[in-house]
ROSE-4610 file (N, C-alpha, C; in Angstrom, 1 decimal, always signed):
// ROSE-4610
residu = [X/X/X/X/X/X/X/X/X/X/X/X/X/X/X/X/X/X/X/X/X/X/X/X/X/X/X/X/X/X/X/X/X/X/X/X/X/X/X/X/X/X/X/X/X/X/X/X/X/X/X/X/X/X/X/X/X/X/X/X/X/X/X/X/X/X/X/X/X/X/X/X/X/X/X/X/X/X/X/X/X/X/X/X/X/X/X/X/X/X/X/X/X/X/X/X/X/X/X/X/X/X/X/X/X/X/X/X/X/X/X/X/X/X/X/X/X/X/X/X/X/X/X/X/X/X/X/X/X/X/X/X/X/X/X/X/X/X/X/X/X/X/X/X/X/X/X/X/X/X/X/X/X/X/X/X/X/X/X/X/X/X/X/X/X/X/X/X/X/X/X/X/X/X/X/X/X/X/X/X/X/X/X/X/X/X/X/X/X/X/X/X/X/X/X]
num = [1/1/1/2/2/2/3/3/3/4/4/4/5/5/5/6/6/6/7/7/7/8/8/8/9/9/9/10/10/10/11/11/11/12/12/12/13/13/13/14/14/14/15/15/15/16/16/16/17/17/17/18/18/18/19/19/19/20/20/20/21/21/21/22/22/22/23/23/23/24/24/24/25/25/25/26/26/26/27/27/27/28/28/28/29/29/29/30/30/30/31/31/31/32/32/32/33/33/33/34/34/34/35/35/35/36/36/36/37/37/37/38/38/38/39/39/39/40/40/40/41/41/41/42/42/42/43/43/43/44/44/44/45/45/45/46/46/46/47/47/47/48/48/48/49/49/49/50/50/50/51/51/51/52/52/52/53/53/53/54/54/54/55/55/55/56/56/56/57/57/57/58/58/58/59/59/59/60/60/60/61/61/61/62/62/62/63/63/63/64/64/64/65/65/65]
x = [+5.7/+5.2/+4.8/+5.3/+4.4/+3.4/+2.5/+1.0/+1.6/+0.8/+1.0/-0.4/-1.2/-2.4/-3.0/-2.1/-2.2/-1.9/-3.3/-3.4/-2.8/-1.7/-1.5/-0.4/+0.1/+1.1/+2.4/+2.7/+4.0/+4.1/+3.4/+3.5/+3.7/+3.6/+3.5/+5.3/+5.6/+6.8/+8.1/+7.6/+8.0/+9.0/+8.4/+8.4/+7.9/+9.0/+8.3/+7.0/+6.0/+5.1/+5.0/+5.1/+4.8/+3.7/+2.3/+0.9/-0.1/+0.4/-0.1/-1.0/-2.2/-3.5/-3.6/-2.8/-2.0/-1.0/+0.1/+1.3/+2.1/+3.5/+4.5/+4.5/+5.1/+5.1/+4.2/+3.3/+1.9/+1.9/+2.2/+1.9/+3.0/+4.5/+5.6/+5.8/+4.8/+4.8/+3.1/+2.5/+1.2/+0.3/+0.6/-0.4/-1.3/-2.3/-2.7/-4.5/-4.8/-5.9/-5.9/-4.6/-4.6/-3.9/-3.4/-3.1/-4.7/-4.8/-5.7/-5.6/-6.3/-5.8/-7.0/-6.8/-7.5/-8.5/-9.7/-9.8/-9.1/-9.0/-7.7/-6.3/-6.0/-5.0/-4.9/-6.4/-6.6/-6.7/-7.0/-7.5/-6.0/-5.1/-4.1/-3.3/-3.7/-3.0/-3.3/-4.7/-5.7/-5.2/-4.6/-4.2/-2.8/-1.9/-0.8/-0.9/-2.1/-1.9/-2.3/-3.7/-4.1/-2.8/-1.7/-0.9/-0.1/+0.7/+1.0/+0.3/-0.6/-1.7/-1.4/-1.6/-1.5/+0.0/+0.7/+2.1/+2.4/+1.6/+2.0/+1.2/-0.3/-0.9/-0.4/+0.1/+0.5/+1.9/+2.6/+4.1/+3.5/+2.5/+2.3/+1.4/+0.3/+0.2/+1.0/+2.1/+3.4/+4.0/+3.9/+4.4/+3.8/+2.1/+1.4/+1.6/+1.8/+2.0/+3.3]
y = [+8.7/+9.3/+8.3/+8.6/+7.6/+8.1/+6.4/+6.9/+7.0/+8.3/+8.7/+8.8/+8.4/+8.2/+6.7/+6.1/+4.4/+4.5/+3.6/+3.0/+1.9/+1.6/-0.2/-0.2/-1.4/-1.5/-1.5/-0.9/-0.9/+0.9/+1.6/+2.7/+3.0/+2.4/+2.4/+1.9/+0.6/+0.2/+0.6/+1.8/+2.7/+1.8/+0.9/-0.2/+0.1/+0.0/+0.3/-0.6/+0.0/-0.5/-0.4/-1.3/-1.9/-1.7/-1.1/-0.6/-1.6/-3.2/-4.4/-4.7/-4.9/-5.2/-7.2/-7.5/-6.9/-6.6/-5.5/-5.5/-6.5/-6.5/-7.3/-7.6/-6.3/-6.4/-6.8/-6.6/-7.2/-8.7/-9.2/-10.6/-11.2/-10.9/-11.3/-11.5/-10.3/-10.5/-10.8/-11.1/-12.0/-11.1/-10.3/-9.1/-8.4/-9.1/-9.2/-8.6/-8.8/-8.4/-7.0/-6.2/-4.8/-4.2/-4.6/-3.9/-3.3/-2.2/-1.4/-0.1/+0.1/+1.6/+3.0/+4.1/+4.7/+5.4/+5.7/+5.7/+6.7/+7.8/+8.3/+7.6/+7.0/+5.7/+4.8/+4.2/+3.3/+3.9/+4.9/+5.2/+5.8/+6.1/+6.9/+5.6/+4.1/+2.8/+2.6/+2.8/+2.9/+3.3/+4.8/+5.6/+5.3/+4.7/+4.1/+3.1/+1.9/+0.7/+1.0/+2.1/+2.3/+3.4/+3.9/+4.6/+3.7/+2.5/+1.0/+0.7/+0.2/+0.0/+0.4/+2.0/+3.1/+3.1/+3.2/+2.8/+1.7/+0.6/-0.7/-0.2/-0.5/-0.2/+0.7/+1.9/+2.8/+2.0/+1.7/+1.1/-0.5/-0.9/-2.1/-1.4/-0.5/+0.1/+0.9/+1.3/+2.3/+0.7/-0.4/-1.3/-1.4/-1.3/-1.5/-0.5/+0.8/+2.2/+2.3]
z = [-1.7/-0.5/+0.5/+2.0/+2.8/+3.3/+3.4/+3.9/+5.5/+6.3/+7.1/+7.9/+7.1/+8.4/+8.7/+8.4/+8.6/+10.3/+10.7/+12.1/+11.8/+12.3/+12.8/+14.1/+14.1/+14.7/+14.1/+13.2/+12.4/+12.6/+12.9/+13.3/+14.9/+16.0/+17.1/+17.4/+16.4/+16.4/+15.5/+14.4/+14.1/+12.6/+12.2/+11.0/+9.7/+8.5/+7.3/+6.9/+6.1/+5.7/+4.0/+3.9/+2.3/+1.5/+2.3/+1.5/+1.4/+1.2/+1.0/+2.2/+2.1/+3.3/+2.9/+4.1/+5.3/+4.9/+5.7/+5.6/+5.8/+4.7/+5.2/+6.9/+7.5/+8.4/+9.5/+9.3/+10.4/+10.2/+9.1/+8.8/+9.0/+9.1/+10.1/+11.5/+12.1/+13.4/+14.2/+13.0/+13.0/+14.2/+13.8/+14.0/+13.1/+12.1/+10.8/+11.3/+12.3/+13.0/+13.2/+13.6/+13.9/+12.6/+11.4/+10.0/+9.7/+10.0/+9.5/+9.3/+8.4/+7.4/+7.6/+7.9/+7.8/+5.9/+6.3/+4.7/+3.7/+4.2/+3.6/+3.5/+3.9/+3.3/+2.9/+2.8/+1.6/+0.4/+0.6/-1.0/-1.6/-1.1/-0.9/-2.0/-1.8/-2.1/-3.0/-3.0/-4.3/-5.5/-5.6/-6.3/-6.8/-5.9/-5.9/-7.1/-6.5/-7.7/-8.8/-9.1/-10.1/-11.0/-10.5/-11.4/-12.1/-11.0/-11.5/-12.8/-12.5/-13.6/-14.9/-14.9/-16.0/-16.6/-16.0/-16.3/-17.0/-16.7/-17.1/-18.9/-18.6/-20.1/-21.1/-20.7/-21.5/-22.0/-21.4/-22.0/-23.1/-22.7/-23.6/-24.8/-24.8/-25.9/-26.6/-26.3/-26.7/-27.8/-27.2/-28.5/-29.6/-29.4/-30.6/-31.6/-30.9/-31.9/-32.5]
């Protein structure tokens, strides 16, 4: 799902965003000052890495069992 309540300039210029603070994109066009996220969309990232996370541990204790 995209985050959709993300303030930056990759929304203005209608640019995928990557989730990464800063974005790819802000930090290519060194606009790294205005990559800001609303807090519903950080947390939104939050949730993202932390299922990463869970994904990852569960598959490495799936070896030990």
């Amino acid at each position: 799902s995209q985050i959709r309540s993300r303030v930056t300039v990759c929304k203005r210029l209608k640019l995928k965003c990557d989730r990464r603070t800063p974005c790819g994109s802000c930090t290519k066009r060194d606009t790294v000052a205005r990559c800001v996220y609303s807090p519903a969309a950080a947390e939104k990232v939050d949730l993202h890495s932390l299922n990463n996370r869970l994904i990852q541990v569960e598959s490495q204790l799936a070896q030990f069992t």
